[in-house]
Structures are given as structure tokens and as C-alpha cells.
C-alpha positions as CSV (number, residue, x, y, z in Angstrom):
1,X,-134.0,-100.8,-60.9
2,X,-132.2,-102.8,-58.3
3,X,-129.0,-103.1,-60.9
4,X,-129.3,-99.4,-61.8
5,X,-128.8,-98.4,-57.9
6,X,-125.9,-101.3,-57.5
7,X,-124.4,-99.5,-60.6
8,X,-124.7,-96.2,-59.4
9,X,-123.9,-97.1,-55.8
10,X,-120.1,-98.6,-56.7
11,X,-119.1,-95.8,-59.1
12,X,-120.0,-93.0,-55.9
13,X,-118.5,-95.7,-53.1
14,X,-114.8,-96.3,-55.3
15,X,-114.6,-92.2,-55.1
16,X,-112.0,-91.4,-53.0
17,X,-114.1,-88.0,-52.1
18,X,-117.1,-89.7,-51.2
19,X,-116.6,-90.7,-47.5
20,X,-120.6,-92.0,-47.1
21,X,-123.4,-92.7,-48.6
22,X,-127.4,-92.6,-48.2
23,X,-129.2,-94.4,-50.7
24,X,-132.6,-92.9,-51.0
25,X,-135.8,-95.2,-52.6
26,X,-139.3,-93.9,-53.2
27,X,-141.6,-97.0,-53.6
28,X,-143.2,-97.6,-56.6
29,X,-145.3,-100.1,-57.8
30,X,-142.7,-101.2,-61.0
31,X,-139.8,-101.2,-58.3
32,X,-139.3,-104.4,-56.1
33,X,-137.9,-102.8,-52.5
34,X,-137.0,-105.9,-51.6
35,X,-134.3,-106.5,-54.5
36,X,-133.1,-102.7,-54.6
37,X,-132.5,-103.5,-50.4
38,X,-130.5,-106.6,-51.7
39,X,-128.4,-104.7,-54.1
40,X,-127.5,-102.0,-51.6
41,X,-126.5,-104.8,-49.3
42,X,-124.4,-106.6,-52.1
43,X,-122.5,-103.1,-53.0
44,X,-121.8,-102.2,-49.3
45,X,-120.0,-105.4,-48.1
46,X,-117.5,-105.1,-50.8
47,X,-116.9,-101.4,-49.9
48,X,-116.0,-100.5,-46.4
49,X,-117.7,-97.3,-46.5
50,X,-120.4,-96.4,-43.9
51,X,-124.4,-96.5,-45.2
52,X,-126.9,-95.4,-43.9
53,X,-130.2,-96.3,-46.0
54,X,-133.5,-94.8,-46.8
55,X,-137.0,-96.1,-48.2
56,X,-139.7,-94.1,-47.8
57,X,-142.6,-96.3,-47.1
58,X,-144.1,-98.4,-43.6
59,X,-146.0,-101.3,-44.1
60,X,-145.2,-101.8,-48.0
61,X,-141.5,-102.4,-47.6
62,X,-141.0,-104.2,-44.3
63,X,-139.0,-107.2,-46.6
64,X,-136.5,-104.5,-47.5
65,X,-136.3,-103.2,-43.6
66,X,-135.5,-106.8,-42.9
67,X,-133.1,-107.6,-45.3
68,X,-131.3,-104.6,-44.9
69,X,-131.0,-104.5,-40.7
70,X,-130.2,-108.6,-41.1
71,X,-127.2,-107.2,-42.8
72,X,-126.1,-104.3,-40.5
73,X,-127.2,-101.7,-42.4
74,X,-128.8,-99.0,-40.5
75,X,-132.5,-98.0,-42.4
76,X,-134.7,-95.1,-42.0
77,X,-138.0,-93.8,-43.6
78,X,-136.3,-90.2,-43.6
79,X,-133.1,-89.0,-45.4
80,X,-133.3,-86.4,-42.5
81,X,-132.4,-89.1,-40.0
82,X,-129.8,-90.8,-42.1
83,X,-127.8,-87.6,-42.2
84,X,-128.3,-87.4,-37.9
85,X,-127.0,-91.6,-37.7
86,X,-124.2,-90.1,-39.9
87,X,-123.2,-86.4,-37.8
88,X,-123.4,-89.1,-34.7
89,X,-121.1,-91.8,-35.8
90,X,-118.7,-88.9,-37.1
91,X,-119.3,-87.3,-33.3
92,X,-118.5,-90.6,-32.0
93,X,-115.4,-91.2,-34.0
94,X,-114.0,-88.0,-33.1
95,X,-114.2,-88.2,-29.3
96,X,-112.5,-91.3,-29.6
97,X,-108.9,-90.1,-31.6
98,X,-106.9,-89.9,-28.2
99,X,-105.1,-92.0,-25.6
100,X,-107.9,-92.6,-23.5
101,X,-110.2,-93.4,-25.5
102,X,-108.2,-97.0,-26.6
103,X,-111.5,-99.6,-26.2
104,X,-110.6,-101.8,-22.2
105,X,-110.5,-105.8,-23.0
106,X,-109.6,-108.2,-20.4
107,X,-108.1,-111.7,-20.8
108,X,-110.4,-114.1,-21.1
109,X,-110.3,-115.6,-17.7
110,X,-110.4,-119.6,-18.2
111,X,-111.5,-120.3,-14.7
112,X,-114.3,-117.8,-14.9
113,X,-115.1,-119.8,-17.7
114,X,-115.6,-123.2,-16.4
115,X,-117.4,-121.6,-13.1
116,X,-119.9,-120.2,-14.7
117,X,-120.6,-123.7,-16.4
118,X,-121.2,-124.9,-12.8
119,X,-124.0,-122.6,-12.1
120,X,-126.9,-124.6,-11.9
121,X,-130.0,-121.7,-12.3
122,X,-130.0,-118.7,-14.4
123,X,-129.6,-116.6,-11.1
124,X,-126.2,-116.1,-9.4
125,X,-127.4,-114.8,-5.8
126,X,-123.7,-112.6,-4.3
127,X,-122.0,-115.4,-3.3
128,X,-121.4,-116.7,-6.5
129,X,-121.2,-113.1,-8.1
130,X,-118.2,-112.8,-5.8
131,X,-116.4,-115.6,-6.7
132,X,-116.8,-114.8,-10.6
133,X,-115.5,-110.9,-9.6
134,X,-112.6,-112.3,-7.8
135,X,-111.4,-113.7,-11.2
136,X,-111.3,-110.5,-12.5
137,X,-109.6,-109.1,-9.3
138,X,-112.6,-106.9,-8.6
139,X,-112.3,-105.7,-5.0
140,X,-114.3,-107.1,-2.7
141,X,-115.5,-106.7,0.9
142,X,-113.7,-109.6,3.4
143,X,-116.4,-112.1,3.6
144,X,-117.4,-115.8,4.3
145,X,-120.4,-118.8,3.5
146,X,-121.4,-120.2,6.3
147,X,-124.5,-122.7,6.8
148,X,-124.8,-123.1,10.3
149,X,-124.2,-120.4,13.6
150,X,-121.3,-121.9,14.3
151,X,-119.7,-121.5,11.0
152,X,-120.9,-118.1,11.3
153,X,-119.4,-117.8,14.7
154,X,-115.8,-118.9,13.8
155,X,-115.9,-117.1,10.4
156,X,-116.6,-113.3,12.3
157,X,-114.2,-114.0,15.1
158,X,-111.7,-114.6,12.4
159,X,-113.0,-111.5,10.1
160,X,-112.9,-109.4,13.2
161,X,-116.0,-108.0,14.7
162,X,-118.2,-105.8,13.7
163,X,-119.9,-107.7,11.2
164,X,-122.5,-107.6,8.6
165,X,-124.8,-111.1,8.1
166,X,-126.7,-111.6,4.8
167,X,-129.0,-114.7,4.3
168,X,-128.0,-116.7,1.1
169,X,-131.0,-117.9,-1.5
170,X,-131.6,-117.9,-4.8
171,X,-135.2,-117.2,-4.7
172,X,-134.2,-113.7,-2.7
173,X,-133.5,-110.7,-5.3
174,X,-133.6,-107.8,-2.3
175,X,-132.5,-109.3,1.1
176,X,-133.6,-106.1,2.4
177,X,-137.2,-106.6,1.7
178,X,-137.3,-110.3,3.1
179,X,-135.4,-109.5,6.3
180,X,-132.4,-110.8,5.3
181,X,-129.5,-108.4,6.3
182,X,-128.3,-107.6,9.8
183,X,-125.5,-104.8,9.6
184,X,-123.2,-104.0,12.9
185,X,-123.3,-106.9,14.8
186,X,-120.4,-106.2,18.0
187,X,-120.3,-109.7,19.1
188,X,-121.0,-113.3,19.4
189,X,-124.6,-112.9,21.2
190,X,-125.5,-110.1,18.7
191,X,-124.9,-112.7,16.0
192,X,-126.7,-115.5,17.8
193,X,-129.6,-113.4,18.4
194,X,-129.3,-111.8,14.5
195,X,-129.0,-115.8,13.0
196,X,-132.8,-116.5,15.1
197,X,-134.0,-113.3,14.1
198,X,-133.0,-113.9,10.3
199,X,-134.3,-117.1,9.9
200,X,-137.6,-116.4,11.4
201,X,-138.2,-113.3,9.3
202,X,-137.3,-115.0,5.8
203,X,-139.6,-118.2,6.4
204,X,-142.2,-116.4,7.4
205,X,-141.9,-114.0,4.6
206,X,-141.7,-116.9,1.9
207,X,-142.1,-120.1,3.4
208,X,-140.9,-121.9,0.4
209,X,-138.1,-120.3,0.3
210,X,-134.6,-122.3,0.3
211,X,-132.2,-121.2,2.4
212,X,-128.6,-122.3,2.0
213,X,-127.2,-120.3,4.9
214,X,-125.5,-117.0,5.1
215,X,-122.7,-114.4,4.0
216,X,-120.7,-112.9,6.8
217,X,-119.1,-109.8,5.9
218,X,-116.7,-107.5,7.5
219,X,-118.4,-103.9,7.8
220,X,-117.6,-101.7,5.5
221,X,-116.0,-98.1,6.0
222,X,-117.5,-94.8,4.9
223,X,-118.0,-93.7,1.3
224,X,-120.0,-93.2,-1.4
225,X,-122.4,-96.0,-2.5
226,X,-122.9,-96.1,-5.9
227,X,-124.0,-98.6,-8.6
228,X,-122.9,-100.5,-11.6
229,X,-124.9,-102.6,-13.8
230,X,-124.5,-104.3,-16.7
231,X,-128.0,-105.8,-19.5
232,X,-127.4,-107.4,-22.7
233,X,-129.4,-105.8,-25.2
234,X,-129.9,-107.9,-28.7
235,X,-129.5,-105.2,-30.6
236,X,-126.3,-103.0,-29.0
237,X,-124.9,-105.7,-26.7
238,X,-123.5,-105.1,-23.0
239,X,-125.3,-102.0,-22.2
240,X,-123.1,-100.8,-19.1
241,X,-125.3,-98.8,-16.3
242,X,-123.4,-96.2,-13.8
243,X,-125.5,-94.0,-10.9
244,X,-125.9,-93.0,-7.3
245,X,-126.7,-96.7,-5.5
246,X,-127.6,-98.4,-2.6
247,X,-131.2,-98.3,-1.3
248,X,-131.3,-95.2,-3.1
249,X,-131.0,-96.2,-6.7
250,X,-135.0,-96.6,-7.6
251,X,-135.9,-93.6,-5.8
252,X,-133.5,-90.9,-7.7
253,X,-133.1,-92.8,-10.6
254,X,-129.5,-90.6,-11.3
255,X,-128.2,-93.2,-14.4
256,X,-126.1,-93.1,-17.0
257,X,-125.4,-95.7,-19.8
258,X,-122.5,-96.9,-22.2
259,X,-121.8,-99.4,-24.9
260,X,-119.2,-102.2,-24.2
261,X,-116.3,-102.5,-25.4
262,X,-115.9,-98.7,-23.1
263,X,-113.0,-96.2,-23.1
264,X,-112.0,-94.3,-20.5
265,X,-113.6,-91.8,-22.4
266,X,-116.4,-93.2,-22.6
267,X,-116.3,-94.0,-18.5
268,X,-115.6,-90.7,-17.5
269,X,-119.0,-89.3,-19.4
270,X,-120.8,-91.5,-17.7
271,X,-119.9,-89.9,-14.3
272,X,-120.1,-86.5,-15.5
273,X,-123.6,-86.9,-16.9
274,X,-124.9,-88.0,-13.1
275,X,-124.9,-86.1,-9.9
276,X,-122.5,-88.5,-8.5
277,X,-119.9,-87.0,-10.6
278,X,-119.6,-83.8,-7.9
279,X,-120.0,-85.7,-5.1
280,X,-116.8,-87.9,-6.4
281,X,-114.9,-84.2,-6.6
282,X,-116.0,-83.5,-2.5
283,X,-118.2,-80.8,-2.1
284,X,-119.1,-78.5,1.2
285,X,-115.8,-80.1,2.3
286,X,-116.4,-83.2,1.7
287,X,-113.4,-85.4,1.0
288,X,-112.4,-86.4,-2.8
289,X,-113.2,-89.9,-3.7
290,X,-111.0,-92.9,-5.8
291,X,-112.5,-91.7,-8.9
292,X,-109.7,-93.6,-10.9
293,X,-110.5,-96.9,-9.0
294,X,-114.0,-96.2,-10.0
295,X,-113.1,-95.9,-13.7
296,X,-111.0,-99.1,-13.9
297,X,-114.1,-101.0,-11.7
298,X,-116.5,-100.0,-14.9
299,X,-114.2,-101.3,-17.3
300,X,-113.5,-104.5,-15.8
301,X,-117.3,-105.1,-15.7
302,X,-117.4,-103.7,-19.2
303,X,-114.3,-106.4,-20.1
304,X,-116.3,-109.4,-17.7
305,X,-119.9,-108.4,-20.3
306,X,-117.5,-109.3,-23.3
307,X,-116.0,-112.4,-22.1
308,X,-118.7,-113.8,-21.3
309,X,-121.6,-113.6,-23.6
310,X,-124.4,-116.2,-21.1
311,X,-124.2,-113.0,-18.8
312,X,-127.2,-111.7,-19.4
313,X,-127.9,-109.0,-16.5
314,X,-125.0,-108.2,-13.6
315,X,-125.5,-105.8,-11.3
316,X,-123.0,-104.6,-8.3
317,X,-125.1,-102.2,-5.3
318,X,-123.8,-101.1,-3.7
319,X,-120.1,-100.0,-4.7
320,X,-118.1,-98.6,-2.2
321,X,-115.7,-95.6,-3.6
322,X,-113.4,-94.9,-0.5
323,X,-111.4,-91.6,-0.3
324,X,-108.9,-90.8,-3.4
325,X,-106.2,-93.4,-3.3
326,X,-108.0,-96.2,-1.6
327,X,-109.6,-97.8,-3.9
328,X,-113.4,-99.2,-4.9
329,X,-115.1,-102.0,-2.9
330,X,-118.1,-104.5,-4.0
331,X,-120.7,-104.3,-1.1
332,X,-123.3,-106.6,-3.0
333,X,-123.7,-108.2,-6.6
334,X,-126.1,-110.6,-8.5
335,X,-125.9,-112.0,-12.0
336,X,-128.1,-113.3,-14.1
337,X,-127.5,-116.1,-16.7
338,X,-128.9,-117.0,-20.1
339,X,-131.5,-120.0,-19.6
């Protein structure tokens, strides 16, 4: 009965030998599931002690399945994978009894704050991205909004040519696609012509599309392009994405993923579970990358997800990672926001 299992379950949860426990119900048709999942969930939250539950059963005990998962208490139809949730919490606990593996918070970042509460859609196209990385001090490429060509003019001559030229709307996800980026341009006439060309191509792509000018960016050096993302799953939270970016990304699909809050621990098994992770090191001579830089960019994104719970997706491709020593540098980045 549901107060024989609460009985049982306090007497083997005040043991100092017992470290866990997995409750284990066979449905009957005497036994409510639904009350034995309530007394399990009464016993635990005065314990401390992880649980991981069992009831044997589908369709018949959903009610218990709710009431326990409601409460945090993990719940499977097979002891079997109990006892795996267990070996990979205890797995998890020991990777993370050193230095590195301290969790990565940031201050929460007031003016972040009230900017976001300024953003009128649920999409933040890369100029607002930007300015919500800058508060975190994420680097970022030298760049300028400009909504005419002379703006754009005035805004390159003081970046320094070459320059890069990316169309600004929030009904374009891949600029690419709609004709919207222009990459080396030497000189005033290149951008003139580039500005005509630009416009041209995105109306006629989407005519209803509402352009509020464009990004002019100073051109980036080499390095590797990479990218980090960030989606909110209901269940786990900021689900952190690292892998081989840029155009690039869909095609090899090289990914790996993390829970916020991360460690450096955490960070660093992310790149070693992709390719990327050799090409950081320099192979066939190539030259070693700012892996460090790229670490600390992953946990600021990580810190940014858990600051700011109405980011719901966040995404920056391509990342830059510049020779060992120089640092990380945001190429691109979108956001979006809970409606």
C-alpha cells in the first residue's frame, strides 16, 4: 500500500549506507499507482537522496508518470534503466570533482536586461545580436548600421577598406540565400555598385520584404569558422551547440551538445567529441588555434542562456578562432525570443 512503501522508503533513505534508491511497483488491481507515486514523492523531498523510480506498466499508470515527473523524479518502466540514470549521474558527478569543472555564471547584465525588453519581434536579426553580445564583452568583428549609401560610404572609409556589406531585415534568416552579403569590397565604387546590386537582389527575391538598411563590416582575417548555438529545451534548459560552421554547418553536421550551467570540463568535451577539435591543434602544419578564447566564448553564451530565460534560440556562425593567442571573433549571430 502507498503507506507501506512511504514506510519502507524512509527507514532505507535515513541509512547512512544507503546512498540511492529505486522504488520498484508492479501494478495491481488492489494498488492505486497513483497514491504509491504520491508517497514516493512525499518521502523523497524530505530526504535529499537521489531516486530514480520504477512502475512497470504503460497506459494503466500514466497518473503516477505525471505525478512523479511534475515533481522531478526521474521514472522508468524498467529497473534496468533506473540503475543506467543512476551509473550516469554518478559518471557525471565524478568528472566534475576538479578545478575546472567549477559550473561558469556571469553577472546578470542589467543593460542586457532592459535591451532585450526593447526588442519589438521575437527575432533579433545580427545587429541587435551584436549589441546584446557586446554586453557580455563577446568579441566582435568592427562593424556599422547604416540606412543609406552614404552612411555606408562614411562608415567603410572610417572602418578602413576592404569591407564586408550585409543587408539588415528581420524577415531574412540566411542573407546568403536572398543575396544579401557582399564580401571584399576595395573601395567606394565597389560599394556603390555592391548597395544597387543588393537591393535589387533582395526585393526581387521577396518583395515584401522590409529592409532597414545594412551592416558594414570590416573583413575578417583567416581562421577557422566554427559555430555556437544555443535552444532552450523544456525539459533540460539551455542546451549549448558546438561544431565546424559557416556555410558548412548543414552539410557535415560535425555537432556536439552540453547542458548549461557548463564547466570547462564540460567545454572542452564538446571539442573533442567533433572533428574541429584537431583542426584547433594544427594539423599538416597548420597553425594552432585560440582554443582557450574558444572555451571562455562557449561559456559566456552558456552564462548569456542563464541570464536570460526569453532567449529561446541563439546562434553565432560563423565564429572566427584566430591563431593561439589572438582571440575568438563573432562573424554573424541571430536570436530568437520567447513570443
Amino acid at each position: 500500500t502507498p503507506a507501506e512503501y512511504q514506510l519502507a522508503m524512509e527507514l532505507i533513505l535515513a541509512d547512512d549506507n544507503v546512498d540511492a534508491v529505486i522504488p520498484i511497483l508492479v501494478p495491481q488491481a488492489l494498488v492505486n499507482s497513483a497514491a504509491v507515486a504520491q508517497a514516493w514523492v512525499d518521502t523523497v523531498k524530505s530526504s535529499g537522496k537521489p531516486v530514480a523510480s520504477c512502475i512497470m506498466g504503460e497506459a494503466s499508470v500514466q497518473k503516477a508518470f505525471e505525478i512523479l515527473r511534475a515533481n522531478a523524479i526521474p521514472s522508468f518502466v524498467f529497473p534496468e534503466d533506473c540503475a543506467r540514470g543512476l551509473g550516469q549521474l554518478h559518471a557525471y558527478a565524478k568528472s566534475h570533482n576538479f578545478d575546472d569543472a567549477q559550473p561558469f555564471y556571469l553577472p546578470e547584465n542589467s543593460s542586457a536586461l532592459e535591451y532585450l525588453r526593447t526588442i519589438p519581434s521575437p527575432f533579433m536579426g545580427e545587429r541587435e545580436s551584436r549589441t546584446l553580445l557586446s554586453y557580455y564583452n563577446v568579441p566582435l568583428v568592427g562593424s556599422g548600421f547604416a540606412q543609406t549609401i552614404l552612411e555606408a560610404q562614411a562608415i567603410a572609409e572610417n572602418i578602413g577598406y576592404p569591407v564586408a556589406m550585409k543587408v539588415v531585415s528581420p524577415q531574412i534568416l540566411h542573407k546568403s540565400d536572398a543575396g544579401g552579403i557582399f564580401l571584399g569590397l576595395q573601395n567606394s565604387a565597389e560599394l556603390h555598385a555592391a548597395y544597387d546590386t543588393m537591393m535589387n537582389q533582395v526585393s526581387e527575391s521577396n518583395p515584401s520584404v522590409l529592409i532597414e538598411g545594412v551592416l558594414i563590416e570590416q573583413m575578417a582575417p583567416k581562421g577557422l569558422e566554427v559555430i555556437v548555438g544555443m535552444k532552450r529545451d523544456p525539459s533540460f534548459g539551455p542546451l549549448i551547440m558546438f561544431g565546424l560552421g559557416g556555410i558548412y554547418v548543414e552539410m557535415f553536421k560535425d555537432v556536439a551538445f552540453g547542458i548549461a550551467p557548463l564547466t570547462k570540463t564540460d567545454v572542452n568535451r564538446m571539442i573533442d567529441n567533433t572533428k574541429a577539435s584537431a583542426l584547433l591543434a594544427g594539423i599538416r602544419g597548420g597553425a594552432k588555434l585560440d582554443r582557450e578564447a574558444l572555451v571562455d566564448l562557449i561559456l559566456r553564451l552558456s552564462a548569456i542562456a542563464l541570464n536570460h530565460p526569453a532567449i529561446q534560440e541563439m546562434e553565432i556562425n560563423p565564429l572566427l578562432i584566430l591563431p593561439d593567442g589572438q582571440g575568438v571573433m563573432a562573424l554573424d549571430a541571430r536570436a530568437i525570443l520567447e513570443n
